[in-house]
Structure formats: structure tokens, C-alpha cells
VMD Tcl script that draws the C-alpha trace (Angstrom):
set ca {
  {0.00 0.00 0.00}
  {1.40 3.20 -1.07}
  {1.71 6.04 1.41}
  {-1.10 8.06 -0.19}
  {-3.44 5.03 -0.01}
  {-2.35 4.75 3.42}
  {-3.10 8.23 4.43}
  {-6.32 7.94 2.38}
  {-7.60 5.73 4.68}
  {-6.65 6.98 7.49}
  {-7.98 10.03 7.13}
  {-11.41 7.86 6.11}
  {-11.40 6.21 9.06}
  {-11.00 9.75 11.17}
  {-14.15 10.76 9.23}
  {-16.11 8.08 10.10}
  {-15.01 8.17 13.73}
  {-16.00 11.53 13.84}
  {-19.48 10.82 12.09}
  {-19.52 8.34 15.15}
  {-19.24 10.70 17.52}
  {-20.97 13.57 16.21}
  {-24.17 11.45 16.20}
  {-23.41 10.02 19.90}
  {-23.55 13.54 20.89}
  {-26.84 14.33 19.35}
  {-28.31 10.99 20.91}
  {-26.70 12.57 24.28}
  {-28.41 15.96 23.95}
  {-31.65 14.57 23.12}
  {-31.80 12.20 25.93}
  {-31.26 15.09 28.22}
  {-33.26 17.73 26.42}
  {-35.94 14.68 27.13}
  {-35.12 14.06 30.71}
  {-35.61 18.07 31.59}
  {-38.83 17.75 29.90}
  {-40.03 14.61 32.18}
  {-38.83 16.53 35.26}
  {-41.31 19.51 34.04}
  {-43.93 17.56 33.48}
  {-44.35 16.54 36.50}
  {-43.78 19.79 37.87}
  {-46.30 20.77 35.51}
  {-48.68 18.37 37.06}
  {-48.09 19.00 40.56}
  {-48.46 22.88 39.73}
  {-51.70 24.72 41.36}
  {-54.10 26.37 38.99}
  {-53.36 29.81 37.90}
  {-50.15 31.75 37.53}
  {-47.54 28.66 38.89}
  {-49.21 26.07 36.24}
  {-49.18 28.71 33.44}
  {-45.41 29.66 34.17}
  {-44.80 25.74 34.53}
  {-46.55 24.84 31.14}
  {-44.66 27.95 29.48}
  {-41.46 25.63 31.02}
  {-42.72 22.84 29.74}
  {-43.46 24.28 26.25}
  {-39.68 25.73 25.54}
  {-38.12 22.67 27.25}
  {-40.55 20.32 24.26}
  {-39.45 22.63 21.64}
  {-35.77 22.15 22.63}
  {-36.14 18.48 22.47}
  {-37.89 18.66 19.29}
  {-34.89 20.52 18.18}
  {-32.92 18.07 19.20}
  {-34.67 15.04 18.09}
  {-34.48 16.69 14.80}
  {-30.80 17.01 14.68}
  {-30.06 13.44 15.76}
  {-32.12 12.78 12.66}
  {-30.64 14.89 10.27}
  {-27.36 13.24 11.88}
  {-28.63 9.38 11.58}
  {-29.06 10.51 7.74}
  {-25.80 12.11 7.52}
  {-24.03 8.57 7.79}
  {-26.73 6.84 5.87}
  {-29.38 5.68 8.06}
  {-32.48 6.39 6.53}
  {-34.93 4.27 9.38}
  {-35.89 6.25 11.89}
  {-37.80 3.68 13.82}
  {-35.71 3.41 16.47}
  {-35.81 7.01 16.86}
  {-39.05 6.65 17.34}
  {-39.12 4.25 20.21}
  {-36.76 5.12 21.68}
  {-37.24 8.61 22.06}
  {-40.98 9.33 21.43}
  {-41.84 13.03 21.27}
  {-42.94 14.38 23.90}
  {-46.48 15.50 24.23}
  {-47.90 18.96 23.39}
  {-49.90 20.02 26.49}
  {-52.55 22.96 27.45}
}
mol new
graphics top color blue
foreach p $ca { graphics top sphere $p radius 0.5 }
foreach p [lrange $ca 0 end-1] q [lrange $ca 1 end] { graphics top cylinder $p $q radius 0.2 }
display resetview
């Protein structure tokens, strides 16, 4: 193997590490983004009527839309390597519920 073939793969094999990690990172940030949403819905739940549950649900809201954001990205980054079945996604990491 010549030494251009051989740092032609290398550098191949740093890409795909780093594909690798890139999407373990998104599957990181979603699985918190989704854990701080749990942890307000609860909150939410446990919330009396009137200005605490309408500052919780606005909590709740922006804390859904940042792990829709995130769901999102680990999507665009399961595609990015070639995965194209998002079913796992799916179970795995449902959305979360829109709430009033």
C-alpha cells in the first residue's frame, strides 16, 4: 500500500469516527433535552391552577421545543451517515407530548 493510499484511509477512518461521535452527541443531547422535559412535566402536574401552572406549562413548552430541536438534529445526523430508518428514533425517544 502506497503512502497516499495509506493516508487515504486513514484520514477515512478519522471521518467516520467523527461521524460516530458527532451522532453520539446528538443521541446525548436529546436524551437530556428529554429528561428536563419529564422533570417539568411533572412539575407541571403537581403545579396549582393559575399563575404557577401557566409559568410551569410555558417551562414545559420551551423545554418540548428544545427536544424537538434536538430530536431533529439526531435525525438529520442518523441521515448524515446513511441511516435512513428512523424507527428506532421513534421508540426510543418518542416526542414528547404537546400540552394545554
Amino acid at each position: 500500500m502506497s503512502q497516499r493510499e495509506e493516508a487515504l484511509r486513514r484520514t477515512e477512518k478519522e471521518i467516520v469516527a467523527e461521524k460516530a461521535a458527532t451522532l453520539g452527541r446528538a443521541g446525548e443531547r436529546l436524551e437530556a433535552a428529554l429528561r428536563l422535559v419529564a422533570e417539568l412535566r411533572r412539575a407541571l402536574e403537581q403545579a396549582p391552577e393559575g399563575a404557577p401552572r401557566a409559568l410551569a406549562l410555558a417551562s414545559y413548552r420551551r423545554a418540548r421545543t428544545r427536544a424537538l430541536e434536538a430530536r431533529h438534529t439526531l435525525i438529520i445526523q442518523r441521515e448524515a451517515i446513511g441511516l435512513r430508518n428512523h424507527r428506532l428514533v421513534d421508540q426510543q425517544f418518542p416526542e414528547p407530548p404537546a400540552l394545554d
